[in-house]
C-alpha positions, 0 to 999 in steps of 0.5 A: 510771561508768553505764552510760550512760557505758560507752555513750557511750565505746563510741559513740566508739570505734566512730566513731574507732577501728573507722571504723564507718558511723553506722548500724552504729553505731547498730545496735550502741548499740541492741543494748547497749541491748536487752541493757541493759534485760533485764538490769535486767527481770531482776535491778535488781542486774545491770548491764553491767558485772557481768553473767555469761556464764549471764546472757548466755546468758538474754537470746540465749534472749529475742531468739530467743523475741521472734522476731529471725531468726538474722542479727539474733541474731549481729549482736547476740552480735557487737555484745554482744562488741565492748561487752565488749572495750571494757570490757576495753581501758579496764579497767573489767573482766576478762574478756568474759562474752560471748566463749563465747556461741555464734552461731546456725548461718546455714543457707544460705536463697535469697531471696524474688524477685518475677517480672517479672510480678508486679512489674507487679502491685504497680506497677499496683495502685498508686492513682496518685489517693491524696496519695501514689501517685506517690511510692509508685510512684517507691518502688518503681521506684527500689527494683527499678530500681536495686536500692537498699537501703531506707536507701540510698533514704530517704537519696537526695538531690536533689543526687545525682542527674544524670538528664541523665546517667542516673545517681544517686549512693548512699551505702551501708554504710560511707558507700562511694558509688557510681553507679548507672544509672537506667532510662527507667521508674524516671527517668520516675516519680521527675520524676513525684513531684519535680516534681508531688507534692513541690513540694506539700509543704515539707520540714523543714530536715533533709529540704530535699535529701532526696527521698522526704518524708511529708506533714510534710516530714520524711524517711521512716523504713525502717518507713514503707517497710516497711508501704506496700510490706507494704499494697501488695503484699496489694493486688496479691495477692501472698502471698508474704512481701515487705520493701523488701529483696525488690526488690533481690533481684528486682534483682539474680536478674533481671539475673544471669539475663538474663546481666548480669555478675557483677562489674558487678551486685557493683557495682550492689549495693555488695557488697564481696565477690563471694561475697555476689553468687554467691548471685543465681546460683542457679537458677529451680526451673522451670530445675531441673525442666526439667533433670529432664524433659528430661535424665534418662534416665529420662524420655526417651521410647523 
């Protein structure tokens, strides 16, 4: 059996017995892969299937060189030890040289969040003249108006959305669904595209439902999303380090802030845990000083 095989069982297993969504599933394959392809650069001798704990160890060393962040890093150790439970429920070895990997230390970071203001700066910079501008506008609406992931906008479809109503339909992780309420400025933008720009263009027959298109029809990819909102942001000025994923934070921060409900933003995002909501709960550094300024008796004017 190649490991090609171990693969595509592997593949299946996820799908039927853990229920995996077909991006975590994705994700998973890729990591085997990468994991894979070292072992091979390495020593042609050492595959999956034989490879040792010390090998193991040399490739976390490599992805940690290459600059994978520590989350990304234990999604691979976790995907690289599933892989290898695999292997041992179809017997096609012992033990899992992966189970004495240690998982990097995931130390507590706040997320990066744009200002209101300078929100209004990316979306001004935006030439609305350029073949794209409107559709990259309606992005960045959707992106922060609903607080979508960036795999949740690429996949949005025509057929999902009910703006009569004021909602869209979304597929998160899992393939867990969920409503969201569009807001005038985002709902305003996205008509601007479907009906000005993208009746422009013919999708591919895989992209006929999907909303946001290339000039080739086809669907756009998550790197795509990444560079124009990379590009735009320099644009504006923005030195900070922004990804699609910045916009959902601002989303969620802007709306704790403002005094939204916890639960109701968890369910915005398609947190399954609360736990992971709280963390919008923290406090602007301006709050913190603040505090400090007019609290403490140390700075109280006699």
């Amino acid at each position: 059996m190649k490991d090609s095989g171990y693969l595509r069982g592997f593949k299946t297993f996820l799908k039927l017995e853990k229920g995996m969504s077909e991006n975590t599933i994705s994700a998973y394959i890729h990591d085997v892969m990468l994991l894979e392809t070292f072992l091979h650069e390495q020593d042609e001798k050492v595959s999956l299937k034989n490879a040792l704990l010390e090998d193991l160890r040399s490739f976390v060393v490599h992805i940690h060189k290459i600059g994978l962040g520590t989350y990304s890093q234990n999604r691979i150790i976790s995907g690289i030890r599933s892989f290898y439970n695999y292997l041992i429920m179809e017997k096609e070895v012992e033990n899992n040289p992966a189970e004495l990997l240690e998982l990097p230390r995931l130390g507590f970071k706040l997320p990066v969040v744009l200002s209101v203001q300078e929100i209004d700066r990316i979306i001004d910079s935006i030439d609305l003249s350029e073949p794209f501008g409107e559709r990259n506008k309606a992005i960045i609406e959707m992106l922060y108006g609903c607080g979508l992931r960036v795999s949740e906008l690429i996949n949005l479809k025509l057929s999902h959305l009910f703006l009569n109503e004021g909602f869209i339909r979304v597929t998160g992780k899992g393939d867990k669904e969920r409503l969201i309420p569009v807001g005038d400025a985002a709902k305003k933008q996205l008509l601007i595209y479907i009906r000005e720009v993208r009746i422009h263009y013919s999708p591919v027959k895989e992209a006929e439902d999907i909303i946001f298109i290339n000039r080739s029809g086809k669907k756009l990819s998550r790197q795509m999303v990444f560079i124009m909102i990379k590009k735009q942001c320099e644009k504006a000025g923005i030195k900070k380090n922004i990804s699609p994923h910045t916009f959902r934070h601002s989303f969620a921060t802007h709306l704790v802030r403002n005094g939204a409900d916890l639960r109701a933003v968890q369910e915005l995002l398609g947190h399954v845990s609360i736990t992971t909501t709280e963390l919008y709960t923290h406090l602007d550094t301006r709050d913190l000083q603040n505090a400090i300024l007019n609290f403490h008796p140390r700075n109280k004017k006699n």
